[in-house]
Structures are given as C-alpha cells and as structure tokens.
N, C-alpha and C positions, 0 to 999 in steps of 0.2 A: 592521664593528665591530672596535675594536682592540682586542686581546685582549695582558696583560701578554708573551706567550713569542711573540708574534707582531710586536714594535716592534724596527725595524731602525733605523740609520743613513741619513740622507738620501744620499743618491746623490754623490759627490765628498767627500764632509764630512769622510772619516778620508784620512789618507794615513799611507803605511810610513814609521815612523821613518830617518833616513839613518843607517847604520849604517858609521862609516867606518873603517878601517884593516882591513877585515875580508877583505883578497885582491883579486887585480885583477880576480875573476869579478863581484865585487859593482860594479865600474865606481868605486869611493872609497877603491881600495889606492894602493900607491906613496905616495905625497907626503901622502894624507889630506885632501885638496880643501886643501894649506898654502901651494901653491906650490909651485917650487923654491930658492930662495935665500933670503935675507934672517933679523934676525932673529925674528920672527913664524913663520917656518917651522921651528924652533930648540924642541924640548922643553925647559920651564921659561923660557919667554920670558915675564916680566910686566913694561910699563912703565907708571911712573907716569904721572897725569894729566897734569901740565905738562909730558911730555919732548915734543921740537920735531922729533923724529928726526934728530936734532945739528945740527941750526939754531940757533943762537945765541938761547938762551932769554931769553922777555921780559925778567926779570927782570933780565936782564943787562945787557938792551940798551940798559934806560928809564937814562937818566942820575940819578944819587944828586945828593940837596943837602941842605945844612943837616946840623945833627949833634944830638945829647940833650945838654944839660950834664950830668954826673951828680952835680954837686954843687950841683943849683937846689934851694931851700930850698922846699916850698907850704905853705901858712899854712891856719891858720880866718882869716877874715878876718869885722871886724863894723864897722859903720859907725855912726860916730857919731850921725846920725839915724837907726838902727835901735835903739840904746839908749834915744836921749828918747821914741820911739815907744812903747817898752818901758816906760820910767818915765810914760807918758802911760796907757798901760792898765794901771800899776797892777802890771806884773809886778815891775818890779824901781823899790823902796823910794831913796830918795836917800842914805840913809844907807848900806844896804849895802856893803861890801865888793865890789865889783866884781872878780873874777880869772876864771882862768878853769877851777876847781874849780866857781865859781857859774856862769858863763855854762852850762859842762855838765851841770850838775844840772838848771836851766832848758830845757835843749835850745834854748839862742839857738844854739848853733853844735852841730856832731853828731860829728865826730874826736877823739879824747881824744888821739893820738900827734900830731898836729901841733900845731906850734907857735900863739900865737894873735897875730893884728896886729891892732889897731887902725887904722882909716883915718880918714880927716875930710870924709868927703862927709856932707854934708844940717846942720841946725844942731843945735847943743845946748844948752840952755838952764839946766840944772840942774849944780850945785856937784858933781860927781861923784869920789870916788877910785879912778884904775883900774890895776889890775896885771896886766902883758900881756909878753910873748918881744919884741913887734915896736909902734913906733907911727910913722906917715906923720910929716912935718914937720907938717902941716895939723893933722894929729888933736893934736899936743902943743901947739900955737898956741893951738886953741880951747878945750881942757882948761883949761889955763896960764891962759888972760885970763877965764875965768870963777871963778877961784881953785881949780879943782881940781887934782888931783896924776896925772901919768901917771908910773907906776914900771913901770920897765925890767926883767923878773925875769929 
C-alpha cells in the first residue's frame, strides 16, 4: 500500500541538473562545454535567424527584378454592367445623379480615398449621367451612343 510520505521517483527518472562553469572538479569548467574558439563560444554571442555564418545570405544571392512605380494611380473601379445590374435590381434609379459620393453611400465601391474609374465591360442599357476621376474609352463609347453624359471630375 502506497502511502503519501512513502512515493519516490521511478529509478533513472531525475537526473542532476548540469551545472556548468562551476570549477574543473565539476568536469563543465574551463571553456563551459562552449568549446574553444569561435563566435558562440564568445559571452553576449546572439545571432539572428537568417545569419548564414558569413555565407553570402539568401537574400543576397536570389537575383532582384522588376521594380514598384511609385507614382501608379489604383482606382475603385466599377463596370458598366455592374451599374445596369444595379439599375435592374432597383438599387440605383435612372435618374439619379450617379458620382461617386452616391456609389459610396450605396456601398457599390468600398475606398472613399481612391479615385473612381469607370470601365466598359458587360452592357448598358439605361440613359445614365455619370461623374467619375477616370473613364476607359469603351465606357465613354457606350455612355455617349446611349445619350448619357460621362463627366470627368
């Protein structure tokens, strides 16, 4: 019967912490199991994760291409059959004022700081007047020969 003051440790299950720099009687003086040279064997030795140990780091080696414009303009962008879809269910009236204070009231588009382009993918069918930053050739084409107005703001 195991009794609480009577429960030991299973047989091998602890072992002595290694206690090192503690004299060369303990067997882990001198050097501190660090080695001799190098620097890991150096107090206040930390290297980053990607050092190569002065191997010419990846990052260096992989070749660069292509560059960022930093003067690329990004747009809302809304397509013209995404609007008669819109005038189809009724969201957005023919008469309205289309710009794009209304597009984002609506939540057709979701960025108030970019600019907004109009494109001309899909058809349109309704006399529409729209005022936008940006419009495709396409989109002012089919605007135009339906009698509507695309203005440039």
């Amino acid at each position: 019967m195991d009794i609480l003051s009577n429960l030991k440790y299973a047989e091998g299950s602890k072992r002595k912490k290694k206690r090192v720099g503690r004299g060369q009687g303990s067997g882990y003086g001198g050097t501190s199991t660090r080695g001799m040279n190098g620097a890991k064997s150096r107090s206040g030795h930390k290297h980053k994760a990607w050092f190569e140990g002065g191997q010419m780091p990846l990052q260096r080696r992989v070749p660069k291409f292509g560059f960022t414009n930093i003067n690329k303009v990004k747009f809302n962008i809304l397509n013209l059959g995404d609007i008669q879809k819109f005038i189809d269910q009724g969201k957005i009236k023919e008469t309205s004022n289309l710009n794009k204070e209304f597009f984002l009231s609506g939540n057709f588009i979701k960025n108030k700081n970019l600019p907004l382009k109009i494109l001309g993918n899909g058809e349109l069918k309704a006399k529409v007047e729209i005022s936008a930053e940006a419009f495709s050739k396409t989109a002012i084409e089919k605007i135009e020969s339906l009698g509507g107005k695309a203005i440039i703001v």
